[in-house]
N, C-alpha and C positions, 0 to 999 in steps of 0.2 A: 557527645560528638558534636562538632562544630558543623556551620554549615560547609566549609572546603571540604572537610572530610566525608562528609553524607554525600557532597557532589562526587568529590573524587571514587569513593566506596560504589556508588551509581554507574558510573564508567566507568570503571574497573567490572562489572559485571554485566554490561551490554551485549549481549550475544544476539545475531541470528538464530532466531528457536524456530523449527520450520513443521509446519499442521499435522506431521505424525507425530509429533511428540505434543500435541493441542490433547487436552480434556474437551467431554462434550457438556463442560457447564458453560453456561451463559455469562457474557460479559455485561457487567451492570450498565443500565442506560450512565449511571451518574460515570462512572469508570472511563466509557466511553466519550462523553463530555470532556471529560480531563484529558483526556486522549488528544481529543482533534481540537479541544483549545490551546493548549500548548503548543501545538501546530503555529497558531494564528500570534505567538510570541516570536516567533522565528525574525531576523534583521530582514530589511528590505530596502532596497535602496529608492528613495524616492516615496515610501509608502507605497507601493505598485502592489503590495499582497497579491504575487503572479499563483498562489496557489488555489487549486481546485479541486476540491475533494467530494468522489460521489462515495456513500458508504450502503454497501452491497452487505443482506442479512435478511434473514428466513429466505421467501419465494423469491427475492430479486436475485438471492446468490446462487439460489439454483438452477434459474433462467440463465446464469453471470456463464456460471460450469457450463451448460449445455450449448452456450453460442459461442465458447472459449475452444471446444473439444469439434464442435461443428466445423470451425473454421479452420481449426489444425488441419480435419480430414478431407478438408476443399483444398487449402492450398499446398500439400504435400503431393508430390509424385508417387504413385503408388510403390514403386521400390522403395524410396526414403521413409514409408508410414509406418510409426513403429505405434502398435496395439500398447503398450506398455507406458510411452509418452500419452497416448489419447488417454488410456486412462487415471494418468497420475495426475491430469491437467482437471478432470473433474474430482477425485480426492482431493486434492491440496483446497481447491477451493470450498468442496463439501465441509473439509473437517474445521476448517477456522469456524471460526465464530461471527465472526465479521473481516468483511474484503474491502480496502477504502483503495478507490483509484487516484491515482497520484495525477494532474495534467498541470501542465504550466500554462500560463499565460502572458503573452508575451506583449506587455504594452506599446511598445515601442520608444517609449521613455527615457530606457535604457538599455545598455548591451543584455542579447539575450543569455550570453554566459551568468549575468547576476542575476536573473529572473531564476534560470536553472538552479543558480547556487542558493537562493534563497528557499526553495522546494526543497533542494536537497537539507537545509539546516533543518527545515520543519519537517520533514523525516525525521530526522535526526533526533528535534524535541520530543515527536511520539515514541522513536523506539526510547529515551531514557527516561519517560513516564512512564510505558510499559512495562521497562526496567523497575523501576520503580513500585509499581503493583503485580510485579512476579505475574505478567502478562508476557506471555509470546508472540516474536511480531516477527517479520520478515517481508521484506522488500527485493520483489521479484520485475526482473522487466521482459518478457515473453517479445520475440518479435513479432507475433499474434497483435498484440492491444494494436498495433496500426491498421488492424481492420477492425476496429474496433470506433472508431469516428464517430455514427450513426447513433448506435447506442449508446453510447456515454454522450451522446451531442456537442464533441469537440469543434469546435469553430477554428474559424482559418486561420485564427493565432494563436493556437494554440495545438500541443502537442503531449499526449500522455506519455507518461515517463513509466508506465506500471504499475504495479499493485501493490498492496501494503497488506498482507495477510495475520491476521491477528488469533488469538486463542489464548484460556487460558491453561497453567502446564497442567500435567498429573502432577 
């Protein structure tokens, strides 16, 4: 098989695999490496690399779930609080393997539509690595992460785009 066809083969089987369908093995540190360097292949206009990736696993992701579910339960009016969202917001995030937050960085360099679009390509290159290593990924954007500033320590230019939830399948 040539290299068109191994790419095209790769994209052709890009799917959304979302944390109930995740195994609870462990993604290799090197796997993961591959992951979020491919990220850092993504085009960028100017060189501006507006991405920024925190990567949430073991104790951090469980602190991630708990200030994720805390915050649903603060800013929801108690008629709108549905028990079932609070807790699918700490599974999803339990069952991955590892959670990479996605934030842009907005240099000012250039329009912030290409800082966006260049985050979004480097998604893009992690989930067809993913693909790749019959890793499950999926890219969530919760309207949550906007209280989310603090801890992730987003600065005033920038802005999180969501989650990047990983595992690998049964």
């Amino acid at each position: 098989m040539n290299k068109a066809e191994v790419l095209k083969e790769i994209i052709e089987q890009r799917r959304s695999i979302f944390p109930k369908d995740y195994s609870d093995t462990e993604i290799s540190q090197e796997i993961l490496d591959e992951i979020l360097h491919s990220a850092t292949l993504a085009p960028n206009h100017k060189r501006t690399k507006p991405w920024r990736f925190t990567i949430f696993r073991g104790e951090e992701k469980a602190k991630l779930a708990l200030e994720m579910q805390s915050i649903y339960k603060s800013t929801q009016p108690e008629t709108l609080f549905l028990e079932k969202k609070y807790n699918d917001i700490g599974f999803k995030i339990n069952k991955a393997d590892t959670v990479v937050s996605i934030v842009v960085n907005f240099s000012g360099m250039v329009p912030e539509w290409e800082e966006i679009a260049a985050v979004s390509m480097a998604v893009q290159n992690m989930y067809l690595t993913c693909t790749a290593n019959n890793i499950g990924c999926y890219w969530s954007s919760p309207k949550i992460v906007d209280h989310l500033k603090e801890s992730l320590t987003i600065e005033e230019n920038q802005k999180c785009l969501g989650f990047l939830y990983v595992g690998n399948m049964d």
